[in-house]
C-alpha positions as CSV (number, residue, x, y, z in Angstrom):
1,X,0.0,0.0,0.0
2,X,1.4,3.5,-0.7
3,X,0.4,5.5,2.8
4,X,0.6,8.9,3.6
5,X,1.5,10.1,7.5
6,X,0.7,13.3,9.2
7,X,2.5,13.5,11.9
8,X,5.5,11.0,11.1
9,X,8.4,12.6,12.3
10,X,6.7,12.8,16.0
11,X,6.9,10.1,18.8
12,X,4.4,7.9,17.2
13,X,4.6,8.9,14.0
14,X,8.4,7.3,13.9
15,X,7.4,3.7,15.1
16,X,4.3,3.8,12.7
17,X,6.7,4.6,10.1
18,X,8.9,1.9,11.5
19,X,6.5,-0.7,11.2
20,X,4.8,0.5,7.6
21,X,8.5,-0.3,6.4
22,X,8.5,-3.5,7.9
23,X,5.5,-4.5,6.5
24,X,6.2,-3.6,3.0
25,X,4.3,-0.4,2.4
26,X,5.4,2.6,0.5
27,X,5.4,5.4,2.9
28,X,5.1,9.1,1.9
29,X,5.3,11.9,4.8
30,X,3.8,15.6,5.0
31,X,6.6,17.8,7.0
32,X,6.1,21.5,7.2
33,X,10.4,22.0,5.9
34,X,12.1,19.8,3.3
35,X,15.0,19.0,6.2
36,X,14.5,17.9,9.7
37,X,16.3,15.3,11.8
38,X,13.0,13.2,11.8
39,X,12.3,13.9,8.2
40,X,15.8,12.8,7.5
41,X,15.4,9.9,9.0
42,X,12.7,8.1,7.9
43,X,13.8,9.2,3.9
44,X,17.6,7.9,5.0
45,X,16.4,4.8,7.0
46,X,13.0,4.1,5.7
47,X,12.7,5.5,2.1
48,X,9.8,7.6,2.7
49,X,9.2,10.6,0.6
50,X,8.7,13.8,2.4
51,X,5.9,16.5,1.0
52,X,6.6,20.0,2.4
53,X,3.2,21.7,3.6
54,X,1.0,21.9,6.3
55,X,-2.8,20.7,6.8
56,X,-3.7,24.3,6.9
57,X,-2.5,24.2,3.0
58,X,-5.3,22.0,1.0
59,X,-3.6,21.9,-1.9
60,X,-0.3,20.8,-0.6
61,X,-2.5,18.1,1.2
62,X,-4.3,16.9,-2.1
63,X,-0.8,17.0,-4.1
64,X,0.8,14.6,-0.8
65,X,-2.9,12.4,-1.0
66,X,-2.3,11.6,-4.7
67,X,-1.7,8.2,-5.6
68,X,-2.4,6.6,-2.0
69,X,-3.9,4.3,-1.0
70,X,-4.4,5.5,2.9
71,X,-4.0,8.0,5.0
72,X,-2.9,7.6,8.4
73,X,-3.2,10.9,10.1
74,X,-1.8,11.0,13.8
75,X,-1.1,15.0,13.8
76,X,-2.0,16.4,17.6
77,X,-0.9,19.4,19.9
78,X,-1.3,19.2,23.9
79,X,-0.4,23.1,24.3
80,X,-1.9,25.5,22.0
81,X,1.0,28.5,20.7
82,X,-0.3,31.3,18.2
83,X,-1.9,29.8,15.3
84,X,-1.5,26.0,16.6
85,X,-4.9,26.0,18.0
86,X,-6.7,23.0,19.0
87,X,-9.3,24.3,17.0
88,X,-7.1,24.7,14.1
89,X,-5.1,21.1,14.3
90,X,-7.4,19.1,15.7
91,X,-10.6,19.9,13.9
92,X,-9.7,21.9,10.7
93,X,-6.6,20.0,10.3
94,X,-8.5,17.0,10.0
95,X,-11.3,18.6,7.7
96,X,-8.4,19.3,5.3
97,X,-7.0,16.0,5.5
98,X,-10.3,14.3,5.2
99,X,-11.4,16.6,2.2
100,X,-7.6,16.3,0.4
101,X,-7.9,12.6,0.9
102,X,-11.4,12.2,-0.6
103,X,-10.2,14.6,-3.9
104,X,-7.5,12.4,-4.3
105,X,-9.5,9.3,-4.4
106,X,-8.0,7.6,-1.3
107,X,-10.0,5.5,0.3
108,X,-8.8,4.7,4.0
109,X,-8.1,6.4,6.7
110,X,-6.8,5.8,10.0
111,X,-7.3,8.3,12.6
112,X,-5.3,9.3,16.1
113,X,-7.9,10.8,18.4
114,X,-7.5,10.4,22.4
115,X,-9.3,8.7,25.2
116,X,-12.0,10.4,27.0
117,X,-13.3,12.6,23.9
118,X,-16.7,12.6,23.8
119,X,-19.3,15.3,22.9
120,X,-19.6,16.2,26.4
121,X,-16.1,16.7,27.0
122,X,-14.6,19.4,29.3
123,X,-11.5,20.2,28.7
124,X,-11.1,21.6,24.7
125,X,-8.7,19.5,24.1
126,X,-11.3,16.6,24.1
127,X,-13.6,18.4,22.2
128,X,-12.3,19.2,19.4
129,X,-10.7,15.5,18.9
130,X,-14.4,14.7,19.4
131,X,-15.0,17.0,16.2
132,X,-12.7,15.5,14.7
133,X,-13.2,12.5,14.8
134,X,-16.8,13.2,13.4
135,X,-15.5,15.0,10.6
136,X,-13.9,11.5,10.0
137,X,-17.3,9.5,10.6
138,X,-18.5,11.4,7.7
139,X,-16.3,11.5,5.2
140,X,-17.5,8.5,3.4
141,X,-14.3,7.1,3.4
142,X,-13.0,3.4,5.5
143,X,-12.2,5.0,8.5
144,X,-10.9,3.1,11.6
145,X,-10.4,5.9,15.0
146,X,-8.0,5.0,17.9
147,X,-8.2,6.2,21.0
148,X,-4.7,5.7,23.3
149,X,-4.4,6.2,27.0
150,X,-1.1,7.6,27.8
151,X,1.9,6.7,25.4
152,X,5.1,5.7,26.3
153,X,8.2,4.2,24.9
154,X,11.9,6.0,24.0
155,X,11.3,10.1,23.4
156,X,8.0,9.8,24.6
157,X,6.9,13.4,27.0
158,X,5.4,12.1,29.7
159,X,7.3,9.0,31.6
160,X,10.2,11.2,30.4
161,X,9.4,14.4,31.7
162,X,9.1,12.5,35.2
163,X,12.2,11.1,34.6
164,X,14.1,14.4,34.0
165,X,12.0,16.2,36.8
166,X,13.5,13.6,39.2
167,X,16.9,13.7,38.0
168,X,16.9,18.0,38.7
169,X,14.6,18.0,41.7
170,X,14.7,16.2,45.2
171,X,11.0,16.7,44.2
172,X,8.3,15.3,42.4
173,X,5.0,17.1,42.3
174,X,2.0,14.9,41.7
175,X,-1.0,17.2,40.2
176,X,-4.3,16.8,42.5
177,X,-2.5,14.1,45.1
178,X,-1.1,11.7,42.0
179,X,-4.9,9.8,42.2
180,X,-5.8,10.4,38.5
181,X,-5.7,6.6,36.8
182,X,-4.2,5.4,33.4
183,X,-3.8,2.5,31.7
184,X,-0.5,3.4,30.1
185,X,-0.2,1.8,26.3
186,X,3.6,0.9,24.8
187,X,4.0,3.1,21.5
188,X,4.9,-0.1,19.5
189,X,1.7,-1.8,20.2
190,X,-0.3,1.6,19.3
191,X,1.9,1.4,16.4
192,X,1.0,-2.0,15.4
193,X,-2.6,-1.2,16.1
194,X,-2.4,1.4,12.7
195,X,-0.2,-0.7,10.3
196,X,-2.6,-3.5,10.8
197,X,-5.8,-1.5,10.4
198,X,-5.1,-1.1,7.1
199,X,-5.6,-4.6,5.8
200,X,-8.1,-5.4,8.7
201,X,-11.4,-4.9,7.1
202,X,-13.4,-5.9,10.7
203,X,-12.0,-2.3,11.7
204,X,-13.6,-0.8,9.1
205,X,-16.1,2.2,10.4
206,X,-14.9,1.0,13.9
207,X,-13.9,3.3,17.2
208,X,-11.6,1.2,18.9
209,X,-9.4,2.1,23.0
210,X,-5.6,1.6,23.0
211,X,-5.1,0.4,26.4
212,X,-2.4,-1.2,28.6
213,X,-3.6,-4.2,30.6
214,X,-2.2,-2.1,33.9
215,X,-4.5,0.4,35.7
216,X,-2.0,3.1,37.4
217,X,-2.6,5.7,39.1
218,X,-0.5,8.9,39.0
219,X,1.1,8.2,41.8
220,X,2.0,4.4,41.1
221,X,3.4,5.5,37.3
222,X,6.0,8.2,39.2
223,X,6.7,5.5,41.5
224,X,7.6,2.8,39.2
225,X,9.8,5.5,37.0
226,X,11.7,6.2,40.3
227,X,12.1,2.3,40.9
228,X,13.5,2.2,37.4
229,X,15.6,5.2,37.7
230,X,17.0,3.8,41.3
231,X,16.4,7.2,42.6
232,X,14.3,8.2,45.9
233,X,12.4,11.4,45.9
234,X,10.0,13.4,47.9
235,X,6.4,13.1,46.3
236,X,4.8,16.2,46.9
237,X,0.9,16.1,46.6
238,X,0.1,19.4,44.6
239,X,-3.7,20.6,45.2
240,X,-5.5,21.0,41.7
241,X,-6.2,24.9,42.9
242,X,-2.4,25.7,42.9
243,X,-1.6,23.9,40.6
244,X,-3.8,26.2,38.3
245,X,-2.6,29.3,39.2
246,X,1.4,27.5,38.0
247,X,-0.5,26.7,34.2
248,X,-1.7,29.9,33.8
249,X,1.4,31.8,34.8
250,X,3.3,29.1,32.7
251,X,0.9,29.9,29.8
252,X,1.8,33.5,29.8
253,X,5.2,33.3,30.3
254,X,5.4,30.5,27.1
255,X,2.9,31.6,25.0
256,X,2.9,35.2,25.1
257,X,6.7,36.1,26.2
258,X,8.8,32.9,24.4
259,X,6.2,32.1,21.8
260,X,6.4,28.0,22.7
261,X,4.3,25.8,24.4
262,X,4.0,25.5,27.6
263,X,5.1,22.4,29.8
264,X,1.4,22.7,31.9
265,X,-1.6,24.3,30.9
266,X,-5.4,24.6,32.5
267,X,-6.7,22.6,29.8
268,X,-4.5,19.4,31.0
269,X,-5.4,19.8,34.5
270,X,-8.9,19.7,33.0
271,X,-8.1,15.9,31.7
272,X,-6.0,15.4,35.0
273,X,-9.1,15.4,37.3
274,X,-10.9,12.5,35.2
275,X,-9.1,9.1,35.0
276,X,-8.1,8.6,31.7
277,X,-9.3,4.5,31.2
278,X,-11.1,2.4,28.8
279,X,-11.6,-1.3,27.2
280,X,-9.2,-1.9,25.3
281,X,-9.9,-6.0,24.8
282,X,-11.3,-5.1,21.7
283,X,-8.5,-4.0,20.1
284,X,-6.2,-6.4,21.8
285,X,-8.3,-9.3,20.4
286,X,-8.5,-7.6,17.0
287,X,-4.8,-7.0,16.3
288,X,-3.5,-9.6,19.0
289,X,-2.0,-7.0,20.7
290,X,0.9,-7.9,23.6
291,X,0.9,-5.8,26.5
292,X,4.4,-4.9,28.4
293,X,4.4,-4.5,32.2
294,X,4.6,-1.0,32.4
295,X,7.7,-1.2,34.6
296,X,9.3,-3.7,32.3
297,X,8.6,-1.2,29.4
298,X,9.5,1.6,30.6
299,X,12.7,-0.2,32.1
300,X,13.8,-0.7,28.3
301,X,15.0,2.6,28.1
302,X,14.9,4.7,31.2
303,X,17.9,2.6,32.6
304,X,20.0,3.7,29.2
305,X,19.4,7.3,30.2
306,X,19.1,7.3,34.5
């Protein structure tokens, strides 16, 4: 299959890639410059070809959607900065991609949305993957959505960030007393989930939860990534009500001052006070999907770096 990838040289985006090459598919890449380290890589390593746009351009998006076969789009922001809206990459993005594809003649797509969107949602965040991922539902094309719980594996930004918080800090703060849950999913078996999609025609018009076999809480996942790191470390509980007042200064002092995102914002700590679990033994039974022990997972490559 020739398959294009938003989002390919990101976290995810690279093991997809990874695993498209291993499985024989021709993989073609949308990158917003015609050089990057990712972008480099998967051309160098994986003989993708890389179209320079952006899903805010539509007709860089059809010229990228020509010839293919699929569309795997996994493009998502967790901090909005200037024009990278959540509005504008979650839910336009996706009407472009969707209407690009369908000009083009593709006809599957694969879709990255999140778990816990639903119409109802709270936080925007959640929302607008929601809109997304009805855009999707009625584009007429094969679609197949995936919804993850928290990703991990090598480059990954959140056992990471834990990692490198306890490395600076006798301290680790643990937003609204660490007693949000997860079921924390190994980006190889998300991975896996969207290179075999594609010639599964049972996930056809199908919604599908990514999720690890583990239910963690906050607390239990910083505790496990200390175990790993051999490293012993105050947990400080961190009440949701200061911990608001910290994302907003954080928001100004990224957003508006450096122009970047910011490492917290009040739309996470939204998602932070709902526990972010599912069923995922559809999926699992689907794509025969083999769970990690989160400790042995993240183990793999926190020890190379502690």
């Amino acid at each position: 299959m020739k398959v294009l990838v938003t989002g390919a040289t990101g976290f995810v985006g690279r093991e997809v890639a990874r695993q498209l090459h291993a499985a024989g598919h021709e993989i073609h890449f949308l990158a917003r410059k015609a050089s990057t380290p990712g972008g480099s890589f998967l051309e160098r390593e994986l003989d993708a070809q890389i179209h320079t746009g952006e899903l805010s351009q539509p007709d860089r998006l059809r010229e990228a959607c020509a010839g293919c076969d699929a569309v795997i789009h996994l493009v998502g922001i967790i901090s909005e900065v200037g024009e990278q809206t959540f509005e504008n990459v979650h839910t336009q993005g996706t009407r472009n991609v969707v209407a690009a594809a369908t000009d083009a003649g593709v006809k599957r797509c694969v879709h990255m949305s999140a778990l816990g969107t639903r119409p109802n949602a709270v936080a925007r965040y959640h929302k607008t993957k929601w809109a997304a991922e009805e855009i999707v539902r009625a584009s007429g094309l094969d679609w197949t959505v995936f919804r993850p719980s928290i990703i991990y594996g090598p480059g990954d930004g959140f056992v990471n960030l834990f990692a490198r918080m306890s490395k600076l800090s006798p301290v680790v703060p643990l937003i609204g007393g660490g007693e949000t849950r997860f079921q924390p999913v190994a980006v190889e078996q998300i991975a896996a989930c969207f290179v075999k999609a594609l010639t599964e025609p049972r996930s056809v018009g199908q919604t599908y939860d990514i999720c690890g076999d583990e239910v963690l809480t906050l607390a239990e996942i910083v505790e496990a990534i200390l175990k790993v790191t051999k490293r012993k470390r105050l947990k400080l509980p961190l009440p949701f009500t200061v911990a608001r007042v910290q994302a907003a200064l954080l928001e100004f002092l990224f957003g508006q001052l450096l122009r970047k995102a910011p490492p917290l914002n009040r739309d996470q700590l939204l998602m932070l006070r709902e526990d972010n679990v599912g069923d995922g033994t559809p999926a699992k039974k689907l794509f025969d999907l083999k769970h990690p022990r989160f400790a042995d997972g993240i183990a793999s490559y926190l020890e190379r770096i502690a």
